[in-house]
C-alpha positions in Angstrom: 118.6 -72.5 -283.3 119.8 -76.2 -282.0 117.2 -77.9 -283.0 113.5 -78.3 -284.4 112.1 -78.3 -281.3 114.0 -75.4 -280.0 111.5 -72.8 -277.8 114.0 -70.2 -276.9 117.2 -68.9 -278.2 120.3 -67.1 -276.5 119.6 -63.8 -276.6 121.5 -61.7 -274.5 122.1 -58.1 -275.8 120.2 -55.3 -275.4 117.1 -54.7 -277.2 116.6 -51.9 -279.3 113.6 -50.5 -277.7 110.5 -52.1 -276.1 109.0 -54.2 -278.8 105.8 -53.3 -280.6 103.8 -55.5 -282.9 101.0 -53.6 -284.7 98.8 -56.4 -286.5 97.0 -54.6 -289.9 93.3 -55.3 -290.3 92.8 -59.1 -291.6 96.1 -60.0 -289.8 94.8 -60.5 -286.3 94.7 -63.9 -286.0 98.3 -64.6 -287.4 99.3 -61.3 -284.6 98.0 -63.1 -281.9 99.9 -66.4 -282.7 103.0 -64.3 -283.4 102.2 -62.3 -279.8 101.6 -65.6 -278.1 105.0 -67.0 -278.8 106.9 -63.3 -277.5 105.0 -63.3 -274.5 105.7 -67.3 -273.7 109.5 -67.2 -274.5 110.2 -63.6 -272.7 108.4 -64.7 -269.4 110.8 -68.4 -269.3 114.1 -66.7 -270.6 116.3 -66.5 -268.0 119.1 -62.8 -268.7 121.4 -61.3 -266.6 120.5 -58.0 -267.8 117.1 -57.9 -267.2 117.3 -55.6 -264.2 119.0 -52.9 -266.8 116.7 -50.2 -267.5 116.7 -51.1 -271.5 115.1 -53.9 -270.4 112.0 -51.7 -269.4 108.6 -53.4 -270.4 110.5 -56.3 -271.3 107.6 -58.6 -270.0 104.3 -57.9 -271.1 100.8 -59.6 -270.9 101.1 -58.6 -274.8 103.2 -56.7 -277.5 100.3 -56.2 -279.8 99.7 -52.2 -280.1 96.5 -51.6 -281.6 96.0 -49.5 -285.0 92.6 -48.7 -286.6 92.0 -47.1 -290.1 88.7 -45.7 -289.9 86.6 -45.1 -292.7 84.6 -41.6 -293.7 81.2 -42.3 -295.9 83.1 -41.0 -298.9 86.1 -43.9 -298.6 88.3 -41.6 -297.3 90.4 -43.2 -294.5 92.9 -42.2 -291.4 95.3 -43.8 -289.6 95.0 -44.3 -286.2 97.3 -45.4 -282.9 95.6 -46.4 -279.7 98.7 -45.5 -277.7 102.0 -44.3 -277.6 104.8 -45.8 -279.7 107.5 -43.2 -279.1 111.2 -45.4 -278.7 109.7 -48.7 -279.4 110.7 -51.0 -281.7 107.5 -51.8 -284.1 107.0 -54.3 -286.1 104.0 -53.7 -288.4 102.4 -57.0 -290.2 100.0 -56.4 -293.3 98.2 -58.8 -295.2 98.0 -56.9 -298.8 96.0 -60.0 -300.2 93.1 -59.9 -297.5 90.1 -60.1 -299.5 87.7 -60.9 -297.3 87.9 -57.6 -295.3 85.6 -55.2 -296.6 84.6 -51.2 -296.2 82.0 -48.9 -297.5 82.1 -46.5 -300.4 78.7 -44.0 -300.7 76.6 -46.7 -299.5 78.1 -49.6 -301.3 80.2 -52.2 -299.5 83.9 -52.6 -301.5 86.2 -55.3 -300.8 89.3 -54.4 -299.6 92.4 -54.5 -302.6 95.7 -54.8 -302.0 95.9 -50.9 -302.9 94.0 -50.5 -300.3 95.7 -52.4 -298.0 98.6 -50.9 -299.0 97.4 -47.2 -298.4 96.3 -48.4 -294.8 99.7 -49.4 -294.2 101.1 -46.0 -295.1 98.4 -44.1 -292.9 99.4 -46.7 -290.0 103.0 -45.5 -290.6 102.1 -41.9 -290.8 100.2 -42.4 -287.6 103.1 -43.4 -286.2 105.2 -39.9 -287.0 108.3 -40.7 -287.0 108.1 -41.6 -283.3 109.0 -44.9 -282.8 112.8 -45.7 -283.2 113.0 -48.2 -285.6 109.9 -49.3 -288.0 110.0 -52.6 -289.6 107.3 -53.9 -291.8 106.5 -57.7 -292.2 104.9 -57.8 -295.7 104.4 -61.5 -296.7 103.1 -61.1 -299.6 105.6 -58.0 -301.2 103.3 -55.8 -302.6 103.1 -55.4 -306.6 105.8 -58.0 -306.7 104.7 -59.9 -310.0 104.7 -56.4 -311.5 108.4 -56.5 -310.6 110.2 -55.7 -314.1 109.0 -53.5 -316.6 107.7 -54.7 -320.2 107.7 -51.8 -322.8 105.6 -49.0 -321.3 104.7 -50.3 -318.1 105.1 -48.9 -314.6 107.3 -50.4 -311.9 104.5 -50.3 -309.2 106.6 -52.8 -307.0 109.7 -50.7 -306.3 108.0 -47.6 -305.8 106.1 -49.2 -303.3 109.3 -50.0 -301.8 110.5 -46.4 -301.9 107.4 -44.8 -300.9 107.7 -47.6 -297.5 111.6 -46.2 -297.3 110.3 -42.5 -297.7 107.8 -42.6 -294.8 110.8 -43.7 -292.0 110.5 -47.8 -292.8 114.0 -49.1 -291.7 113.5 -52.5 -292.4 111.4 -54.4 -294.6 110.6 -58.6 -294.9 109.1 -60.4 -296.9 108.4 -64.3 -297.7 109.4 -65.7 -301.0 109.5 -62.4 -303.3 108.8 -62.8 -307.4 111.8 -61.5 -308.0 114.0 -60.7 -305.2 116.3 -58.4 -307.8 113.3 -55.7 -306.6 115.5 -54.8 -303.7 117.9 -53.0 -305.8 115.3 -50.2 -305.4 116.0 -49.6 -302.0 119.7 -50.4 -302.2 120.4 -48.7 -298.4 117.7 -50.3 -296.2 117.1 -53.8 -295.0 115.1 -56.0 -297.6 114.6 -60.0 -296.3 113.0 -62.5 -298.3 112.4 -65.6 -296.5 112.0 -69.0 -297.7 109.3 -71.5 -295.7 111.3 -74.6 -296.8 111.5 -75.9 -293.6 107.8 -75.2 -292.6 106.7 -77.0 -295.9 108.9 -80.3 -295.4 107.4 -80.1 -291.3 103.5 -79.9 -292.9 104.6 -82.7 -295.1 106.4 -85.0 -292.7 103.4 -84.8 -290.3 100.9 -85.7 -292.6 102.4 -88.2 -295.0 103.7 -91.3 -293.3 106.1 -93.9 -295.5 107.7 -91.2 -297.2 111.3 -92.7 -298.8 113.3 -89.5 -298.9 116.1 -90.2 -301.6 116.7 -89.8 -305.2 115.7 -93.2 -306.1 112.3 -92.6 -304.8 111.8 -89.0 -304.4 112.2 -85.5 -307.0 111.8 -82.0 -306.6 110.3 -80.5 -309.9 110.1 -76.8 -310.7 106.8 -75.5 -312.7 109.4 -73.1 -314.3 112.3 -71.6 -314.9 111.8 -68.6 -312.6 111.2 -71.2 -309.7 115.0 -72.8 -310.3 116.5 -71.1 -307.6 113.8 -72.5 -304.7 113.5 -76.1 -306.5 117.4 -76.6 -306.4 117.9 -75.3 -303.1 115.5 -78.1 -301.8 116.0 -80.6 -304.1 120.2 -79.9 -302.3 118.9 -79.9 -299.0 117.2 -83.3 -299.5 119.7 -84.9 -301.3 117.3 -85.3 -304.6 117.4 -85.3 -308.3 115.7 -82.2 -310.0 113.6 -81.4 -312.7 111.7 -77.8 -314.5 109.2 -77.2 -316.7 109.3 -74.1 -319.1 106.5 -72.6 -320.6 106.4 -72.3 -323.9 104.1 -68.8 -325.0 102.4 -67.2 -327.5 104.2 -63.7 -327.5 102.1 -62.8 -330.7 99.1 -62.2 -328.4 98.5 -60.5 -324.8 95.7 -62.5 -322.6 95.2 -60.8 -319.2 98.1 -58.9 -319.1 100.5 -61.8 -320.4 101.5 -64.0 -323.3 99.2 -66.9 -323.1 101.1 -70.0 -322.0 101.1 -72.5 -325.3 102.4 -76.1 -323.9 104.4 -77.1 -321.1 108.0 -78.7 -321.6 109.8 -80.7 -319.4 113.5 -81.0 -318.5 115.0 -83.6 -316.5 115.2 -87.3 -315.4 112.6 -90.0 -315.4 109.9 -89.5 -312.8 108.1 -92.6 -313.2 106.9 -94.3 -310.0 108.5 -91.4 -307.7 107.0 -89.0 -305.6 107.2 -85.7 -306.4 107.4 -82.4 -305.0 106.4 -79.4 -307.2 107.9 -76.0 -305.6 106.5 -72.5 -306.2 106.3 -69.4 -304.8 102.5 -69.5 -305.7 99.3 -70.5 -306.7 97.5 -68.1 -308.3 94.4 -70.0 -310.5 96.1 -73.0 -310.4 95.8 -73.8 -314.1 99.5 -73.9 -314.6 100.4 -76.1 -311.2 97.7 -78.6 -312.1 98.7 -78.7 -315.9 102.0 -79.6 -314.6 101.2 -82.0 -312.2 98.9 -83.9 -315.0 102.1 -84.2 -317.1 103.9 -86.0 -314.6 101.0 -88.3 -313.5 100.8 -89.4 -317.1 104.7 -89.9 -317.0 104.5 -92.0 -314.1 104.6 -90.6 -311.3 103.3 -91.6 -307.9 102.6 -89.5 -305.4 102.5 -85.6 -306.2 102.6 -82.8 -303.4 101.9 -79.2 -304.5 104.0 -76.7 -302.2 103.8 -73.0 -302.5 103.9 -70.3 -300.2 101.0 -68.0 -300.9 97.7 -70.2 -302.3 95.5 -67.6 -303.6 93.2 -69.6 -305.6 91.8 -66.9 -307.6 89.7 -69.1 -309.8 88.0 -71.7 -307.0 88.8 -74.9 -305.7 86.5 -77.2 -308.0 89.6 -77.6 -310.6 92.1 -78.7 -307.2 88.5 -81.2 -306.2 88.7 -82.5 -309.8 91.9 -82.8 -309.7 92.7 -85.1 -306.4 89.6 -87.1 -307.1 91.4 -87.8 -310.6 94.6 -88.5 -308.2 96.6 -86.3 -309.9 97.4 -84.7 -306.6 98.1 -86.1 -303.2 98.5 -82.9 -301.4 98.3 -79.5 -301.5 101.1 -77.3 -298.7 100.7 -73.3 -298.5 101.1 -71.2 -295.5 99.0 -69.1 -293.4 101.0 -66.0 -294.4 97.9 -64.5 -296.6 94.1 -64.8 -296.1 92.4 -68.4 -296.2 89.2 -69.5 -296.7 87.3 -71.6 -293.9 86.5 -74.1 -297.3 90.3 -74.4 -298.1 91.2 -75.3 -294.4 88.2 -78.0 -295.0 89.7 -79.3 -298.0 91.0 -83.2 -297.6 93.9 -82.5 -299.8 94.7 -79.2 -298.1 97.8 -79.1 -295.6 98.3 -75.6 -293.9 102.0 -74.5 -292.7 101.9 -72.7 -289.8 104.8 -69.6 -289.8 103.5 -68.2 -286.6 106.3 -69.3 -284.7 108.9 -68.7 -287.3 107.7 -65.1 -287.4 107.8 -64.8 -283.3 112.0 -66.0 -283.8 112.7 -63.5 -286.3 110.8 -60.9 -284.8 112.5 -61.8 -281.0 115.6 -61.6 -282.5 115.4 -58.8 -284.5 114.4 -56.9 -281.5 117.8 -57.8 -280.1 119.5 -56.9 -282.7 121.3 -60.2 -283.4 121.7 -62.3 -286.6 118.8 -64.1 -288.3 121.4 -65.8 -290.2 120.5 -68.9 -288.8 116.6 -68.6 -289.3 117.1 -68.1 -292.8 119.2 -71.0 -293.8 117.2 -73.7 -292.4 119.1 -76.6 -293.6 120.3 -77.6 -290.1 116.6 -78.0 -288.6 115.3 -79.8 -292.3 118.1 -82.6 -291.9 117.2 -82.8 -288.2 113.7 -83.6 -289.0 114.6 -86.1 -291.8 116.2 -88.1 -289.6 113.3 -88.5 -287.1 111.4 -89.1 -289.3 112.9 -91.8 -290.5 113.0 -93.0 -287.0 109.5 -92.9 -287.1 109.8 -90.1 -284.3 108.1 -87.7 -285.8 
């Protein structure tokens, strides 16, 4: 892609079949962006091939196929397709975090976990029979992927759920910011894509935040810990910016919800004082730990602190995020729409929602044509791009 602002790209070759895009319960609304895009691009793209007959259906009103998973009073589910998908290319997208979608069980109305969320995926696939001829799945959230390694006598949920994927005909599978990306190893001979939002994040902020002074005399990117390195230095080398981490320093001695209870918080790394800061991570779970951290730095000095993390699952409330900007130990709060959000969060002052619609229609479009995504996944190009307007106050 050329630039931000890019709406098509150059594809040329042949698809690999007509393109399908199955949306899972609780994903609609991020389908129908996604849907919106394919249909808009593919009607303006101008191709020399498209009289050749693999360019059959090419155009369409809509790519969505529609899947239900029916429920029997006992729980009991099937998958279900509302039309033929034999030699198309599907892309199913699941939501495994969803909530807010519920069934009934004997009576009594469940809320839907990401087990079963998961095991509607693999009747949706099983639906499918094999049929379609090539099956990708877009699972933002990777399923099980904090119980990624194994600790004594524990099971390895997240790479059998790969396997089982791989086992019912899945080809491809992506993801967006995985735990622990080493979790591919479990499926060593099919596609595996973990995708970084950096640029969608650095977009939601440069919209929102005017002034901004994007250097290392004025700006940091701070990891909440030492598992987060890897995303923290890639940005903090994009932007041109010092770096700093946190690591947790735990009880091991004792076992609180599943884990070693987090004793202190240390830091590592240059003076922060009067800087902004961005703290990068792949999520928010309670939020205890991110807003720990951020107190840290507002009583070092810092100025301005922006929260940035791909999946915001706020399992414990929004009152201690509340607390927290009205204490102005946060400016800002950036996670995507790639998992469920409450209407409450999108209400929030301090909330900033990142969009990945669009970047979702690219990778699907071009992974339909069987080209590169190289470019999509190393967004450096487009984040330099939008520094510079930005500072050109174009933006």
């Amino acid at each position: 892609m050329s630039n931000t602002h890019d709406e098509t790209r150059s594809l040329t070759s042949v698809p690999v079949g007509s393109l399908g895009l199955i949306p899972m319960a609780g994903c609609e609304e991020l389908g129908n962006k996604i849907d919106y895009y394919l249909v808009k691009w593919r009607k303006e793209r101008e191709n020399e091939h498209r009289d050749n007959p693999s360019f059959q259906d090419y155009e369409r009103s809509s790519y969505i196929v529609s899947a239900k998973c029916p429920r029997f009073g006992t729980g009991e589910a099937k998958g279900l397709l509302t039309e033929s998908v034999r030699g198309r290319d599907l892309f199913i997208l699941v939501d495994v975090m969803n909530y807010n979608l519920t069934y009934h069980l004997f009576g009594n109305e469940n809320h839907m976990s990401p087990d079963d969320h998961f095991q509607d995926l693999k009747r949706v696939i099983s639906a499918v029979g094999g049929k379609a001829r090539r099956l990708t799945v877009i699972m933002p959230f990777l399923y099980e992927s904090r119980q990624h390694k194994r600790t004594s006598r524990e099971s390895l949920d997240c790479a059998l759920g790969l396997q089982e994927m791989v086992s019912l005909g899945v080809d491809n599978i992506i993801t967006f910011d995985a735990h622990d990306p080493r979790v591919q190893n479990a499926i060593p001979l099919h596609g595996f894509e973990t995708v970084q939002p950096a640029y969608q994040f650095l977009k939601g902020l440069l919209k929102h935040v005017k002034g901004l002074q994007i250097d290392s005399d004025h700006m940091m990117v701070v990891s909440p810990d030492e598992g987060g390195m890897g995303r923290a230095v890639y940005i903090a080398n994009v932007l041109g910016l010092d770096m700093g981490m946190f690591y947790k320093r735990r009880d091991y001695t004792k076992v609180v919800d599943g884990r070693n209870p987090i004793v202190a918080h240390e830091f590592l790394g240059t003076n922060v004082k009067g800087k902004d800061l961005i703290i990068i991570d792949d999520m928010i779970s309670s939020g205890e730990s991110a807003l720990e951290v951020a107190a840290d730095l507002k009583e070092r000095g810092a100025n301005k602190i922006f929260l940035c993390a791909t999946f915001g699952l706020f399992t414990a409330g929004l009152d201690a995020f509340d607390k927290a900007y009205a204490a102005g130990n946060i400016t800002r709060v950036l996670t995507t729409n790639l998992i469920y959000q409450t209407p409450e969060l999108l209400q929030r002052e301090w909330y900033i929602n990142c969009d990945m619609s669009k970047y979702i229609a690219y990778l699907v479009d071009t992974l339909n044509h069987d080209t590169s995504i190289s470019d999509l996944l190393n967004p450096s190009e487009r984040i330099q791009n939008a520094i510079e307007k930005y500072r050109k106050d174009e933006y």
